[in-house]
C-alpha positions as CSV (number, residue, x, y, z in Angstrom):
1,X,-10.2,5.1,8.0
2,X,-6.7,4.2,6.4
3,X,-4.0,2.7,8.4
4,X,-1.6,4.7,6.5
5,X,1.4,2.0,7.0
6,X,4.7,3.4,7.7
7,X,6.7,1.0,5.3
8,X,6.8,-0.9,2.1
9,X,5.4,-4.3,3.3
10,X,8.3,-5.9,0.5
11,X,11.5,-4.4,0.4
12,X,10.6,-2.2,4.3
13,X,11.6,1.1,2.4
14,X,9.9,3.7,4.5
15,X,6.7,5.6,3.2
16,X,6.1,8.8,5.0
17,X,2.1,9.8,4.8
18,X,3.2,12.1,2.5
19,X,4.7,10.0,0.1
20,X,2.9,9.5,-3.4
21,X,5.0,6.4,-4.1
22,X,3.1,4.7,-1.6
23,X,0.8,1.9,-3.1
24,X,-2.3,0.3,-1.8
25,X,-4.9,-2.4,-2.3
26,X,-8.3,-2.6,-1.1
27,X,-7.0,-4.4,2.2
28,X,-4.4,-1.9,1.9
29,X,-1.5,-3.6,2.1
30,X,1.0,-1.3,1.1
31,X,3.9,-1.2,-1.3
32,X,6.4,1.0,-3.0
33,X,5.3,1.9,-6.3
34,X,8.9,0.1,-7.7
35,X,7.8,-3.0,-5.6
36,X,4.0,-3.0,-7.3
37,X,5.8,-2.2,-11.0
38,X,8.9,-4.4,-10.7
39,X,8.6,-7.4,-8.7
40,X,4.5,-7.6,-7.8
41,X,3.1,-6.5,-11.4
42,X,0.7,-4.7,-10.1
43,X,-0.7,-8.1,-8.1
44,X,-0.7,-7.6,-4.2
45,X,0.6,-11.1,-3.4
46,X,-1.6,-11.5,-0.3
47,X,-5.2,-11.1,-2.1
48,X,-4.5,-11.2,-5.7
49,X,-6.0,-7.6,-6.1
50,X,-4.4,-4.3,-8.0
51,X,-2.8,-1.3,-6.7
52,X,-3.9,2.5,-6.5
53,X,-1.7,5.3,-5.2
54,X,-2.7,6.0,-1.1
55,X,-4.1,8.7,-0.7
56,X,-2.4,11.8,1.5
57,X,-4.1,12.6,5.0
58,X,-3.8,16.7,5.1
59,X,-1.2,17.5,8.0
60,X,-3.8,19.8,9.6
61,X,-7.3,20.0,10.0
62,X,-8.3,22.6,7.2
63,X,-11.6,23.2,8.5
64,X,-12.1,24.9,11.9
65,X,-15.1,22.8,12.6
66,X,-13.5,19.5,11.6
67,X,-11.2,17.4,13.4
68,X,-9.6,16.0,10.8
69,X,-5.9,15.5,9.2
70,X,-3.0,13.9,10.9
71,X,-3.0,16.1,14.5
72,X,-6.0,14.5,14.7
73,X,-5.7,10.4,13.0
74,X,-2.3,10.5,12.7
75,X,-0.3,7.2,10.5
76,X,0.4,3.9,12.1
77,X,4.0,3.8,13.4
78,X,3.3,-0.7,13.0
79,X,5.8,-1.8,10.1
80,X,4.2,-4.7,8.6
81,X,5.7,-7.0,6.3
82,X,4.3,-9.7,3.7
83,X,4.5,-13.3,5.1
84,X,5.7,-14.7,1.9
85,X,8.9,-15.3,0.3
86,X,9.9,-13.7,-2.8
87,X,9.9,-17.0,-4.8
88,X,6.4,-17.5,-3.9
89,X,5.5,-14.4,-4.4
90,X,7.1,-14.4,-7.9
91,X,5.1,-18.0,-8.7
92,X,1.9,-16.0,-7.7
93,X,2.4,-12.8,-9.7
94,X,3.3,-15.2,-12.7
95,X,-0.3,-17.2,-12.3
96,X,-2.3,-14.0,-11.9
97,X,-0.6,-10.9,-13.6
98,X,-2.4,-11.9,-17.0
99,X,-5.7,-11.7,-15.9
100,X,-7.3,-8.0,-15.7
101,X,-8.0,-6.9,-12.0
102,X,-11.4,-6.6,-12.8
103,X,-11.8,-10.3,-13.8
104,X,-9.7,-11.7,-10.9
């Protein structure tokens, strides 16, 4: 089940769960979609993967029967942050952007 980070692990701008600029990758690290467009080029600088939008949790459970949605799994209040500086993550981006996710 997904984390659901509260923050953008690059610039900390918060990302509510029911934010669609909210980026992950399949680790899902998470980013602002201007972080993955501007600055990360769509390279998550921890495992050299793409991005996809996150996906929203429903607030509720919309099925009687289920106990699903965030009253029941809500988000992760942990604010995590990438471990790397901007200049190396700007050297990374540079060596991997030109190869297709797919081919990483």
């Amino acid at each position: 089940m997904l984390e659901i980070r509260p923050n953008c692990e690059l610039c900390d701008r918060d990302l509510e769960p029911s934010s669609p600029d909210a980026m992950i990758c399949t680790y899902e690290c998470t980013y602002c979609v201007n972080c993955v467009e501007e600055h990360l080029k769509d390279v998550c600088p921890k495992c050299g993967g793409n991005f996809q939008k996150r996906p929203i949790r429903p607030q509720a459970a919309l099925r009687s029967e289920r106990r699903l949605g965030l009253g029941h799994h809500p988000a992760s209040t942990d604010r995590v942050h990438t471990p790397y500086t901007r200049e190396n993550i700007a050297e990374f981006v540079r060596k991997v952007s030109g190869t297709a996710p797919e081919n990483r």
